[in-house]
C-alpha positions in Angstrom: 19.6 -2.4 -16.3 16.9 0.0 -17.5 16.5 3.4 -14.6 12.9 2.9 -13.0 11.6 6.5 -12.8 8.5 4.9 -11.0 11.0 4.3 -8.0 10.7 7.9 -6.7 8.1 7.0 -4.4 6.4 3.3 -4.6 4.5 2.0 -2.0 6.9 -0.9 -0.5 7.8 -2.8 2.7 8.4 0.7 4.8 5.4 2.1 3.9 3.4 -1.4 4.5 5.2 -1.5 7.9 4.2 2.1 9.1 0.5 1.6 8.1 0.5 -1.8 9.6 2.5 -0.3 13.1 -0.5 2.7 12.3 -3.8 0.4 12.0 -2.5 -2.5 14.7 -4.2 -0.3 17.3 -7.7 0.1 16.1 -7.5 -2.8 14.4 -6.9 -4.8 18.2 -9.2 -2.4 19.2 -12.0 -3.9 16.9 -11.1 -7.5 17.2 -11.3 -6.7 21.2 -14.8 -5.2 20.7 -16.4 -8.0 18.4 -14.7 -10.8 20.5 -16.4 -12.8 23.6 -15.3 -11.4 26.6 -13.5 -14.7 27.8 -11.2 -15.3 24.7 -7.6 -15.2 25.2 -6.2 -11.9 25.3 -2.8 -13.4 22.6 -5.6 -14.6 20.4 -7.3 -10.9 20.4 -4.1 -9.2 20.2 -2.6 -11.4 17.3 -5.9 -11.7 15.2 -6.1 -8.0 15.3 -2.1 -7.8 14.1 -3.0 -10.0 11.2 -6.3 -7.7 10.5 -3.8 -4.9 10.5 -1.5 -6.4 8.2 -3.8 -7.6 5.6 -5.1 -4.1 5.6 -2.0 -2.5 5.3 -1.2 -4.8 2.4 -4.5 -3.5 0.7 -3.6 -0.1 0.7 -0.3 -0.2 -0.5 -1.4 -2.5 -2.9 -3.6 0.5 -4.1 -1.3 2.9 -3.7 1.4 1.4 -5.5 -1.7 0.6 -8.5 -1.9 4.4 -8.4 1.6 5.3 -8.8 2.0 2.9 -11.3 -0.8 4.0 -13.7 0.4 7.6 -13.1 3.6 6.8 -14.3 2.8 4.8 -17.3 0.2 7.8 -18.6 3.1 10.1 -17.6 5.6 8.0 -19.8 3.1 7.7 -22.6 2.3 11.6 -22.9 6.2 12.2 -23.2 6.1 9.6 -26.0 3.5 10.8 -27.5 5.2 14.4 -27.7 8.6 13.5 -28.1 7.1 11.7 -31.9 5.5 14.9 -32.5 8.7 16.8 -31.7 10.6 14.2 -34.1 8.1 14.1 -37.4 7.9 18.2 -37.0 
């Protein structure tokens, strides 16, 4: 199995589970705000959980889009020289 140099930081479950734990709050918050004032308080609470997590999932997704682009210019660069290194 190939060594995945990508793997020093990529955006996975811990990182979705911090910024979930991170937006729950002021996602509730919102969902409390936009809401009627006699819905149930579960149904508040757990749409703004799921408004958190979809969120979350966003922005790792974009961060982990990031990383990997980085990497793969990163790997193509060192190509790119290590060919020049070799024909000269």
């Amino acid at each position: 199995m190939a060594s995945n140099r990508a793997a020093e930081f990529v955006a996975g479950w811990l990182f979705w589970t911090i910024l979930c734990v991170l937006l729950a709050g002021p996602c509730i918050y919102g969902v409390w705000r936009i809401t009627e004032d006699d819905s149930y308080v579960l149904l508040r609470v757990g749409v703004g959980i799921v408004a958190a997590a979809i969120v979350a999932g966003m922005i790792a997704w974009a961060v982990n889009s990031v990383v990997q682009w980085r990497y793969r210019k990163r790997r193509l660069e060192e190509r790119k020289k290590a060919k020049k290194r070799k024909r000269g």
